[in-house]
N, C-alpha and C positions, 0 to 999 in steps of 0.2 A: 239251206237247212237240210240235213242228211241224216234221217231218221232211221234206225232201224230196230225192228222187232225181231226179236229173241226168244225162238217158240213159236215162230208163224203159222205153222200149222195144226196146232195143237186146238184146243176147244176153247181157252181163253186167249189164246194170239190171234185165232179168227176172229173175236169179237174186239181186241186191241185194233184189228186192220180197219172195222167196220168204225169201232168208234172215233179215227181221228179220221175217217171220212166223214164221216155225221156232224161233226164236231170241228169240221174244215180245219182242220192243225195246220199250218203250213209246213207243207213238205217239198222240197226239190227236188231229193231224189231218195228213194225208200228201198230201204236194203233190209229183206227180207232173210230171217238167216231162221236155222233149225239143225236137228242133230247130222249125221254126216248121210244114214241111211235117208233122209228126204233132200240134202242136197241137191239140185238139179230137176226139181218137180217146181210147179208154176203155181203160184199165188197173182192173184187180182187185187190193182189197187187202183180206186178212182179209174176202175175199166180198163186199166194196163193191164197186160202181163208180167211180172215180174219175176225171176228165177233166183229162186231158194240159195243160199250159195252157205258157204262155212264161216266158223265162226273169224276163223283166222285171217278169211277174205272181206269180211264186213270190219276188221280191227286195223286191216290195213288202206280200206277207205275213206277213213276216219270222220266217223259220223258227229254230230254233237249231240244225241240222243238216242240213248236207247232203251226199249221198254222189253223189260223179260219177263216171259212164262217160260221158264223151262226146267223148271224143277230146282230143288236146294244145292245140287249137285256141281249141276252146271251154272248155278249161280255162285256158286262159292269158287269156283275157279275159275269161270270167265269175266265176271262184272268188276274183281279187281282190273283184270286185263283192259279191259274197255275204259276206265277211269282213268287208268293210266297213258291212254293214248288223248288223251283230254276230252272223252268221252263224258258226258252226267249218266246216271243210270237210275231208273226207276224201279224194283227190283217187287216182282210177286209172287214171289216164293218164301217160305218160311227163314231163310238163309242168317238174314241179317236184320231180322226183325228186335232181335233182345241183345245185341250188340250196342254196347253204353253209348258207341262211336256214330251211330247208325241214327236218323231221324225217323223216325214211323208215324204216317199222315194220312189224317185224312182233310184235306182241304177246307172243308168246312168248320172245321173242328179247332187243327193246331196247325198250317199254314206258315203260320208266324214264326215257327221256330227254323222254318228253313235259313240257307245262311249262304254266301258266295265260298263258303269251306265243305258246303255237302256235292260229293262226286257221286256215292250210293246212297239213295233215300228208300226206303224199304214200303211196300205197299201191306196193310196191314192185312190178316184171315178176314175172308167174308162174312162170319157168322161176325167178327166185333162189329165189321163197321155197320153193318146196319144196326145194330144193338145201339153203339154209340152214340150215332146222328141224332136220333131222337131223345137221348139219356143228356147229352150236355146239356143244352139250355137247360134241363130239368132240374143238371147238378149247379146250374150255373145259379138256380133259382132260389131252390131248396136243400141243397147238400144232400149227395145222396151216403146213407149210411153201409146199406147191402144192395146185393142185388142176386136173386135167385132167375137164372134162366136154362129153359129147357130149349134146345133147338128140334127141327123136324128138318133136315137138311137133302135138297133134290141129289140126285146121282149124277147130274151133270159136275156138283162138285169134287168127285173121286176122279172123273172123266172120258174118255171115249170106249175106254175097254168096260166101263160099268155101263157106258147105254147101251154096247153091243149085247153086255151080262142079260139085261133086264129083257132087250129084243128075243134073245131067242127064250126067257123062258116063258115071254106072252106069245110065242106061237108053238109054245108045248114041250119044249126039249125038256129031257130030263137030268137031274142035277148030272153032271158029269159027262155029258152029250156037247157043253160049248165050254170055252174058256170063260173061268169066272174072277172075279177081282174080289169077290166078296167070299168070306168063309161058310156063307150061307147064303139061298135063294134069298133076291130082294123082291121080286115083284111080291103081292098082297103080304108082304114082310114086314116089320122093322127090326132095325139093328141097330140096339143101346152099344155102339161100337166104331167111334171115327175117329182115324188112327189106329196108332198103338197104344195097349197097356202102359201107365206109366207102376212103379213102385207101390206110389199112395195110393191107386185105385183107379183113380180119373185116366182118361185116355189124352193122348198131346191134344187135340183137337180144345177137348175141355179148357187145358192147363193154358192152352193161347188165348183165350177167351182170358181168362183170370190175370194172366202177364200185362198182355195186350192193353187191356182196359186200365192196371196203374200206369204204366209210362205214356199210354196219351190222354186219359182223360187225370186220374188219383190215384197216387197208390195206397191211401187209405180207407178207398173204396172197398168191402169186404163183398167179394164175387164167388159163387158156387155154380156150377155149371151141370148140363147135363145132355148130351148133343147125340140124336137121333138120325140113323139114317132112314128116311122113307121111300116107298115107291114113285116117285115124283120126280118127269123128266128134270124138270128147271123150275127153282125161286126157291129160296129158303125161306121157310117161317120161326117166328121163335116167342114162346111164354115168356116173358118178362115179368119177372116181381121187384117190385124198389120199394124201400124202405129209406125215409128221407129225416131229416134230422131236425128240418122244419115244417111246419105245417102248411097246406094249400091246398086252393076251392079247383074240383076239377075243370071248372072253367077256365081257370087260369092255365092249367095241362093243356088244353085246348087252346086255346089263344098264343101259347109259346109254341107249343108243337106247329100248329098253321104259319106262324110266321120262320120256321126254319128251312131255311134254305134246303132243296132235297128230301126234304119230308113232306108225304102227303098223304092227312087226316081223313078215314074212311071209317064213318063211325056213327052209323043209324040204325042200333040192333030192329026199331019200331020194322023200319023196312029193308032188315036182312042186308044192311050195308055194313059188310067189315071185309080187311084185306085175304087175295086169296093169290096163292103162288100161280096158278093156271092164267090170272090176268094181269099179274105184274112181270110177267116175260117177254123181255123185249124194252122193258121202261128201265129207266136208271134212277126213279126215287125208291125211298124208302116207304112203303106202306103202314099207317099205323092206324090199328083201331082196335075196338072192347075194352077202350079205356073205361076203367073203374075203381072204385076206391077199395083199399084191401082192408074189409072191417074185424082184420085177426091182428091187424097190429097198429101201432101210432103211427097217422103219415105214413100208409102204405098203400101202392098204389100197385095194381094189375093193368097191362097193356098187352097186344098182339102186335109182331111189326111183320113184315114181308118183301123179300128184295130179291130179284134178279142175281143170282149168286155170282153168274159169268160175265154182269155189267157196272151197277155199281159195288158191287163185293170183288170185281179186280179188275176187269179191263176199265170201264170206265172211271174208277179211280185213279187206276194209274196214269192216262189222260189229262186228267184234271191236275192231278202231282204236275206231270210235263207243262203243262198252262201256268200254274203257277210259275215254275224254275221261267219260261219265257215271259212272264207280265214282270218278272223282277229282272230283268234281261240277264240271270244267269246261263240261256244256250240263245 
């Protein structure tokens, strides 16, 4: 089995490295690849050393898997290339996510629609899938009608040039003193601003969220978004509002959300129990708590979730994608 990771070095292909060691993938031999300037710099796997090599050089070893972070760019050019040498490709970057062609997964969710015809499977934006995980069974339960969410989203999800941003302005520099990624100071900041401007108002960031959520869970689902960057190295949080089409006792929210795979119920305001991005770092569930009933509309329900943005919002998704393709012995 001849695995290689696409983006090895970057903030989410380090934790792709860490999670198919966690997660024992079987691997024979793991071919670590990234852009040409890290070419030849050493990555660690299962206590090896491994040397970074190019893309050209991981295409001609011909791996049967490979897991990319490396941006839209280089996924839209190289991940055909890799399929083509009869490579599968897990792909988490925005690339080929709204591509008719293209299956977008989260494991727990829609699994099922994989097929022995997908060579590229798309990993979905971190803000849906933990949105998701906990909204299927709900929609599976009750039909969801809307769904209003606001996200609070860490800086590990822009990536390494925005921790370096936020480092130097908590030990004082002045705007324009370090390289910044953001058009404003993040630290004791936020910024109603991830991505670009689209047209309608909403930034892409937004608009993924609202795509994202018809082609894997409904697309009669009506979604409005509103996605926040915060000072916060790692874990995404996000207000959730649903609006359902049938009626339900929150016990019942409770007892489906407990019984979902990946999801886990933290939900005791009496003793200050509910999810917090500071201690879902490092975990690959999804956090869900301050469930409550929303008494402004029919069957509307208020939730908090919270997830690891660089675990399962994309490396250990994409993981989980590759496990599947191997439990169906597509690699």
């Amino acid at each position: 089995m001849k695995v290689a990771v696409v983006g090895a070095t970057g903030l989410v292909g380090t934790r792709m490295i860490e999670v198919l060691e966690e997660r024992n993938f079987p691997v024979d031999e793991f071919i670590p690849v990234a852009s040409e300037r890290s070419v030849g710099k050493t990555v660690t796997f299962r206590g090896k050393p491994y040397t970074v090599v190019s893309a050209d050089e991981a295409i001609s070893r011909k791996p049967r898997l490979a897991i990319f972070s490396a941006g839209a760019g280089a996924s839209r050019e190289l991940a055909p290339r890799f399929a083509e040498a009869g490579c599968r490709v897990v792909d988490n970057s925005s690339c080929w996510r709204m591509d008719p062609d293209k299956k977008l997964v989260v494991p727990e969710i829609n699994a099922d629609v994989l097929t022995v015809d997908d060579w590229i499977i798309a990993n979905p934006n971190c803000s849906t899938i933990q949105m998701l995980l906990p909204l299927a069974p709900l929609h599976k339960a009750f039909i969801i009608k809307r769904v209003v969410v606001s996200t609070y989203q860490s800086i590990t999800g822009t990536g390494q040039k925005a921790v370096v941003q936020m480092a130097a302005e908590r030990e004082g520099k002045a705007w324009g003193e370090y390289p910044a990624v953001y058009p404003y100071p993040i630290d004791r900041n936020l910024l109603p601003h991830i991505d670009s401007f689209l047209e309608n108002g909403y930034t892409k960031e937004e608009m993924k969220m609202v795509n994202e959520t018809h082609k894997i869970l409904d697309p009669a689902i009506a979604v409005t978004a509103t996605t926040v960057r915060v000072p916060v190295r790692g874990g995404h949080s996000e207000s959730v509002n649903v609006e359902f089409k049938r009626p339900f006792e929150l016990e019942e929210v409770r007892e489906l959300l407990e019984a979902t795979p990946g999801v886990v119920v933290q939900d005791d305001p009496s003793k200050n129990v509910y999810p917090m991005p500071l201690y879902a770092e490092g975990r690959d569930e999804v956090f869900v708590g301050r469930i409550r009933r929303d008494f402004t509309v029919e069957n509307g329900l208020n939730f908090w979730c919270v997830s690891d943005n660089l675990r399962k919002g994309a490396a250990t998704n994409a993981v989980q994608i590759a496990e599947e393709l191997l439990r169906r012995h597509f690699i």
